[in-house]
Residue, then its C-alpha position, 0 to 999 in steps of 0.5 A: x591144725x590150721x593151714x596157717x600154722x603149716x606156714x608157719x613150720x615151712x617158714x612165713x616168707x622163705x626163699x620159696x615165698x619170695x621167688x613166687x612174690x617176685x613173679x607176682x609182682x611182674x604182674x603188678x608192673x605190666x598191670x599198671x601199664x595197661x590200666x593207666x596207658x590210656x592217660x597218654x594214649x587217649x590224651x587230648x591235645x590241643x586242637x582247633x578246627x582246621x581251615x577248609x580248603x588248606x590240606x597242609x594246615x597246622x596248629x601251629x603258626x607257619x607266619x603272618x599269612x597263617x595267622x592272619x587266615x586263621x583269624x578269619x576262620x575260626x572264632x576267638x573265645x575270649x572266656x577259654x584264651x584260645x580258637x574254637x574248636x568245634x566252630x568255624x566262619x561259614x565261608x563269607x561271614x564273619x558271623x555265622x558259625x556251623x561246625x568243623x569236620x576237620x581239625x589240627x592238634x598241637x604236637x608239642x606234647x604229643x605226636x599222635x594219639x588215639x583220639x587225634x588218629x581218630x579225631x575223637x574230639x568235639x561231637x565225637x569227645x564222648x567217645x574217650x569216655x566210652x573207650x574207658x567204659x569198655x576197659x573197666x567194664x572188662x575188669x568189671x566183668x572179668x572180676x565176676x567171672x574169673x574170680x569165682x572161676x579160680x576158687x572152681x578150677x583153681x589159681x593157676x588155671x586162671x592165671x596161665x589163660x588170664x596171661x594168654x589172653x592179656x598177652x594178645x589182646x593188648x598187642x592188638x590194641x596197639x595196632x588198630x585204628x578204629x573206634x570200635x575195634x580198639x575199645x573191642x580189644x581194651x575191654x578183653x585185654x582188662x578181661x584177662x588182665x583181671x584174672x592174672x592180677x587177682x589169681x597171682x595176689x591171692x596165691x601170695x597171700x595163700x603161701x606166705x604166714x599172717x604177719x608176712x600179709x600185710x607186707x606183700x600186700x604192700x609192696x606190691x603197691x610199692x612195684x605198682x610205683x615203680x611200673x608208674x615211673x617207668x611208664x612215664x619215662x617211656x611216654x616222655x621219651x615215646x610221643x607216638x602212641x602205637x609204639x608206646x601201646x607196644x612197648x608197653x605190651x609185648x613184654x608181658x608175654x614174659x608171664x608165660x613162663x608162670x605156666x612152669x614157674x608158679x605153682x598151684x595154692x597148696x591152700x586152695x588144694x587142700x580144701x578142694x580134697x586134692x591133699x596128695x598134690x597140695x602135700x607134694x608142694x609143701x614138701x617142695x616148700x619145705x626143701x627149698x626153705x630148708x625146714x624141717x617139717x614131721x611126716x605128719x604135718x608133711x602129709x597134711x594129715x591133721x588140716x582142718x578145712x571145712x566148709x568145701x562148697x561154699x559160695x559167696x552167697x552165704x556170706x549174704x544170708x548171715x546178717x553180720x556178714x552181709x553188713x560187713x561185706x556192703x561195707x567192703x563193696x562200698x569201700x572197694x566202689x569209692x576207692x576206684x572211683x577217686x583213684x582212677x578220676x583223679x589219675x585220669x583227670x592228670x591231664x586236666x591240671x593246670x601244668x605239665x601232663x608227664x610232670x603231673x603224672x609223676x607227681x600223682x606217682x610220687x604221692x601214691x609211693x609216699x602213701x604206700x611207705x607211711x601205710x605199711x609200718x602204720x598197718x600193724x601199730x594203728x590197725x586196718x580199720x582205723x587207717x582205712x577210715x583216715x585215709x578215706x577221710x583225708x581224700x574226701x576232705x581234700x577233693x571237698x576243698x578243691x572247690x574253693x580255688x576252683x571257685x573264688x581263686x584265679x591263675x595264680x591259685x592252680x598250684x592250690x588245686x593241683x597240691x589239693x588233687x595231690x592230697x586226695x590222690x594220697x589218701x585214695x591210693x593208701x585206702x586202696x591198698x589197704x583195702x586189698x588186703x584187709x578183703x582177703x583177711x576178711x573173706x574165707x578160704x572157701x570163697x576168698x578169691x570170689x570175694x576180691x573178686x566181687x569187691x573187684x568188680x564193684x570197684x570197677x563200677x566205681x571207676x566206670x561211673x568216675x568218667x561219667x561223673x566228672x563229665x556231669x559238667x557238660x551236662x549242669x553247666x556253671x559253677x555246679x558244673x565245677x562243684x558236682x563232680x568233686x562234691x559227689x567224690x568228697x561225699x562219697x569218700x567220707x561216707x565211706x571211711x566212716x562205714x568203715x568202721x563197722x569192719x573188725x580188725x584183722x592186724x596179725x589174727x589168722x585167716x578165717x577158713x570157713x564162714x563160721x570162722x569169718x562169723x566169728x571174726x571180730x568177736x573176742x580175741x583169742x588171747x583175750x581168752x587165754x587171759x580169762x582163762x588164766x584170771x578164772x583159773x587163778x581166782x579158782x586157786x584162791x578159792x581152793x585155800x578157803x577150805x576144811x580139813x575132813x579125815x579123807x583129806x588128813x588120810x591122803x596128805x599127812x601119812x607117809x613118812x612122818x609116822x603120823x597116822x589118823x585113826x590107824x593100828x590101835x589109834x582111835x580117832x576121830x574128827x569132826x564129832x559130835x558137838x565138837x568132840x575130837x581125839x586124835x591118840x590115846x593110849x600113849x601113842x603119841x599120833x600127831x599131825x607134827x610131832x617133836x616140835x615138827x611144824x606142820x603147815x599148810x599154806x603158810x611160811x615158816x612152817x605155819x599151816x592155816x587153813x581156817x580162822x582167827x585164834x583158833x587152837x586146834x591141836x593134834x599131836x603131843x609133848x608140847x607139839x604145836x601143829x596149826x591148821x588155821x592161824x599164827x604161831x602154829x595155831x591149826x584151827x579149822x573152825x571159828x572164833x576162839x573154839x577150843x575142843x580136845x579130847x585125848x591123853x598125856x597133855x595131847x591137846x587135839x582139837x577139830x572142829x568149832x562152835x559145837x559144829x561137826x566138821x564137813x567136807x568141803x573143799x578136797x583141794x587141802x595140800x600138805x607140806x609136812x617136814x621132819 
């Protein structure tokens, strides 16, 4: 018995399944806060070098004499419609140029940010970049080590310090006003951030049956939206950002109470050895879900799981498994890549920041609802490889208004950047639950989390990538970016393809299982079976009768006997000579007109060929083993061969041939 179908008996998403997936989806809410606050908080507004010598300068207009002043300091760039922002006239010259150390920001859309607070701008700008580095570098380490560290120490134990950990150190984000401590303080706070997200979903996915899986994994998505709103609602009302960073930090503190609330994966348990404590929560299940579960399954005393010890390395050492895990990586890397560029890059579209990034949400939503009722009809594989597919299409053609449009086409790249967005956050989705289908038991965690950490490569090279425009200048400068996107994105929903579908098959437990995987379905089996053992039975009926046989199936109660009590008979002698009674003893095989048959209706009995008359029996007694009208024959063409007294014609046998043994499988259906 698999732990699987212990889910099933406790019920798959019972009220205990469903208490726990709510507290795993608080999870997801203050995930998304700290993963995507940096769109507001790291914001570039608009900015221009401040005049020297003015300490009350802004950017805004303070009337004629402002303007006027700012005409003369700072230079017009006619290409961009707007001053300069890393030059100013050296004092005296309305030619010469050198660059500003000083600069004012437009508080139209924000009061403060960090960038302003620490003028991470022009020289400086790369900084922004960095500061994203350390956070995904954060999720990329704490998805290497946090996650192989829960299938050692365990789901819970890494959940209860990952949320300690997110806890304090995104409080302290808030409240730092250098460079290098709040990158410092991003990067641990994505550290442990990591390690709640990716302990609590797998613990989901641990407790709820096969076909519950696939809902959890995206609805979970579904609170991810919903967080998404919610942000936005806050930054819009909230334009500084250190309280924004607050507000969106202190209430994860509320995930401490999962030390007490959320329990350990009975699955995992299990195949550590720890049978006694996974046992005393599934009886905990049970109660709470009122089923009624035998002693035996209770106890776990029948759960097979194999394979304890295994690492993550040895899907690496088995070629159909290394494919299909490069395969998921490469998904998993493209995925985070476009995701996160295009979630970043919000700022960068023509129009409103807050009113973008509200779009952005609303697509992902969309993508989440048409995603789940498609995953079981269409199948993960398939809708992964669309999904992929549209948002390299779609990031692809954003080089077309980009390039030969004007002002009046922003609308175009912004619907455009919309579609890749869809098909970036279905994908993601998907993949999230077709890795933790894919990947074993025994190493299931350590493979989210490795997939993990080659997404958080993909999202530490977007910044990089959409920067090669500073680098390449022009026209390529433009086309690079989303060319390498687009590419990577269809490159990716073809590869997988290579992945077999997990809709609604159990979780594979041990690397043989995941091996196996893909390979015939077990109910393809069944049906095989079921086909063989039917062409079987057929064959049984192509059969010849032998005194073995007769003796077991026609004796009882039909006072026929063969070869019994003073009755001499044979079958099956040589060259065709068979009796079956003498001495009048009328020994039949049907007797006083009783039909006598085998395999055929009303009575008739054939097991044999064509217009053979074979007869046992006597006064006019017409029992046929073979062909029509009670016509008996176990021989072949018109062979007639008797051997007895008072007009009993019986006959077995054929063409001078002696009757053999072939087939044991006769059946008698002998009636009075």
């Amino acid at each position: 018995m698999r732990f699987d179908d212990v889910i099933k008996e406790l019920g798959e998403f019972g009220p205990y399944q469903k208490r726990v997936f709510f507290l795993v989806c608080l999870v997801s809410i203050f995930g998304e806060f700290q993963v995507l606050v940096g769109v507001f908080t790291l914001a570039i507004p608009e900015h221009r070098c401040a005049i020297p010598g003015l300490e009350n300068d802004t950017y805004e207009s303070q009337g004629e004499w402002h303007v006027t002043l700012v005409n003369q300091s700072i230079p017009w760039q006619s290409d961009q419609n707007r001053f300069s922002q890393c030059q100013l006239y050296k004092t005296g010259s309305s030619n010469v140029t050198s660059r500003c150390d000083r600069w004012v920001y437009s508080r139209e859309t924000f009061r403060s940010t960090f960038v302003t607070e620490t003028n991470m701008v022009c020289d400086r700008i790369s900084l922004r970049t960095y500061a994203n580095m350390f956070y995904m570098g954060g999720l990329l380490i704490g998805s290497l080590t946090l996650g192989s560290l829960s299938d050692i120490i365990g789901r819970k134990k890494v959940m209860v310090a990952g949320v300690v950990g997110q806890v304090v150190f995104s409080v302290a984000a808030g409240c730092v006003s250098s460079f290098i401590q709040f990158a410092i303080m991003r990067f641990f706070t994505s550290f442990f951030l990591i390690g709640v997200y990716l302990s609590t979903f797998i613990l989901a996915m641990e407790i709820v049956g096969p076909s519950k899986r696939k809902f959890i994994g995206i609805v979970i998505n579904y609170v991810w939206c919903l967080a998404g709103f919610v942000q936005t609602a806050a930054a819009y009302g909230i334009r500084d950002w250190q309280f924004l960073h607050l507000l969106l930090s202190v209430p994860s503190a509320v995930m401490l109470s999962y030390f007490c609330l959320v329990p350990e994966s009975p699955r995992w348990l299990v195949n550590v050895g720890r049978v006694k404590e996974a046992s005393d929560i599934v009886r905990k299940i049970a109660k709470e879900n009122q089923a009624d579960l035998s002693e035996k399954t209770s106890s776990l005393q029948d759960v097979e799981m194999e394979g304890q010890g295994n690492k993550i390395w040895h899907m690496l050492t088995i070629p159909v498994l290394l494919v299909r895990t490069l395969v998921i990586f490469f998904n998993w890397m493209v995925c985070s890549m476009v995701y996160y560029g295009l979630n970043l890059n919000a700022g960068n579209l023509s129009g409103n920041l807050y009113l973008n990034f509200f779009l952005l949400t609303l697509v992902e939503l969309l993508s989440y609802v048409v995603t789940l009722p498609l995953l079981d009809v269409v199948g993960r594989r398939l809708l992964q490889c669309c999904f992929m597919l549209i948002s390299g299409v779609a990031c692809i053609s954003t080089l077309f208004p980009v390039i030969y449009g004007s002002s009046g086409t922003a609308w175009i790249t912004l619907t455009l950047s919309l579609v890749g967005k869809f098909g970036a956050s279905a994908a993601f989705a998907i993949i999230y639950i077709y890795t933790a289908e894919l990947f074993p038991t025994v190493m299931r965690n350590s493979g989210l989390g490795l997939s993990s950490t080659t997404a958080r490569i993909g999202g530490i090279l977007a910044p990089y990538i959409a920067d090669l425009g500073n680098v390449v200048g022009g026209d390529l400068a433009v086309i690079l970016p989303l060319l390498i996107f687009g590419s990577l994105s269809l490159a990716a929903g073809l590869c997988a393809l290579i992945l077999p579908e997990t809709a609604n098959r159990k979780l594979p437990d041990t690397v043989q299982d995941a091996k196996n995987f893909g390979r015939l379905p077990n109910n393809d089996i069944k049906e095989m079976l079921e086909v063989t053992e039917n062409e079987i039975k057929v064959e049984k009926l192509d059969i010849v009768v032998d005194a073995k046989s007769v003796d077991r199936h026609l004796a009882s109660d039909n006072k026929s006997s063969v070869g019994a009590n003073e009755n001499k008979s044979s079958v099956g002698a040589n060259e065709n000579k068979s009796s079956v009674g003498a001495n009048e003893n009328k020994n039949s095989v049907g007797a006083n007109e009783n039909k006598n048959s085998v395999g055929a209706n009303e009575n008739k009995s054939s097991v044999g060929a064509n217009e053979n008359k074979s007869s046992e029996g006597a006064n006019e007694n017409k029992s046929s083993v073979g062909a029509n009208e009670n016509k008996s024959s176990v021989g072949a063409n018109e062979n007639k061969s008797s051997e007895g007294a008072n007009e009993n014609k019986n006959s077995v046998g054929a063409n001078e041939t002696t009757q053999g043994n072939t087939n044991e499988g006769f059946i008698s259906d002998t009636r009075q």
